[in-house]
N, C-alpha and C positions, 0 to 999 in steps of 0.2 A: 598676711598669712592665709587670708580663707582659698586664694588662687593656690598655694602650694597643698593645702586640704584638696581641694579640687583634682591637682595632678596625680596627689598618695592615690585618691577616691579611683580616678582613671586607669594607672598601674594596676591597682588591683585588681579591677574588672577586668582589665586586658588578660593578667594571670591566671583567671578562673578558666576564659576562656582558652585558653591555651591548654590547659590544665585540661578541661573538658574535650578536647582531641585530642588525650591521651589513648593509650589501647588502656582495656577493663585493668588488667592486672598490673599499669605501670601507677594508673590512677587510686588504685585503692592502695599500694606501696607505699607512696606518698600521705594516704591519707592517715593510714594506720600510724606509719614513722612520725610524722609532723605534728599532725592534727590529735591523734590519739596518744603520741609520745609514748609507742611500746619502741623496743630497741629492736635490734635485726633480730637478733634468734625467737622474739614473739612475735614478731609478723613474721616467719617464718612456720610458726605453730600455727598461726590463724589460718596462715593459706596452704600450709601442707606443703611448703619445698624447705629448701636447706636454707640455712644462716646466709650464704656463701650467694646463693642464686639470689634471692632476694636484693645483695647487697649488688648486685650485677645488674637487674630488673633499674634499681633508685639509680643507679651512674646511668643505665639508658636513658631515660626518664629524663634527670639534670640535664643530660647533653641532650637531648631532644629538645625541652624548653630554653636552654641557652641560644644553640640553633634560632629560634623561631624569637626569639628576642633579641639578638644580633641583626636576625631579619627584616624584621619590623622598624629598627630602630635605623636601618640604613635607610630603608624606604621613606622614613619621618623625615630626616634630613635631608633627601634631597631636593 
C-alpha cells in the first residue's frame, strides 16, 4: 500500500498544478465552492456576479481540468 500512497501523493500534486494554471477567477471558484464549501449564490456574493455565471465559470474550470487530464493521461500511456 505505501506505492498506491505514493501514486494518491502524485495525483494530487499533478492537480494543484493543473489547478494553478487556472485563470484568477476559475481558481478562486473552485476554491471557494470546494475548499470553503459556500454553495453557488455565496460565491457568487464573494465575487460580485450571478448564482448563474458562477455556475458557468466551475463547468469552464471542470472541463478545462478534465481536458488537461485526459491529456496527460494519453501522454502517460504511450
Amino acid at each position: 500500500l505505501p506505492t498506491q500512497k505514493l501514486v494518491e501523493t502524485e495525483h494530487v500534486a499533478h492537480l494543484r498544478q493543473l489547478i494553478s494554471r487556472l485563470p484568477e477567477q476559475q481558481r478562486r471558484v473552485l476554491a471557494l465552492y470546494y475548499y470553503e464549501e459556500l454553495n453557488l449564490r455565496q460565491v457568487g456574493e464573494v465575487l460580485q456576479v450571478s448564482e448563474s455565471r458562477v455556475s458557468q465559470i466551475r463547468s469552464q474550470a471542470l472541463k478545462r481540468l478534465r481536458q488537461e487530464l485526459s491529456e496527460t493521461g494519453r501522454q502517460v500511456s504511450r
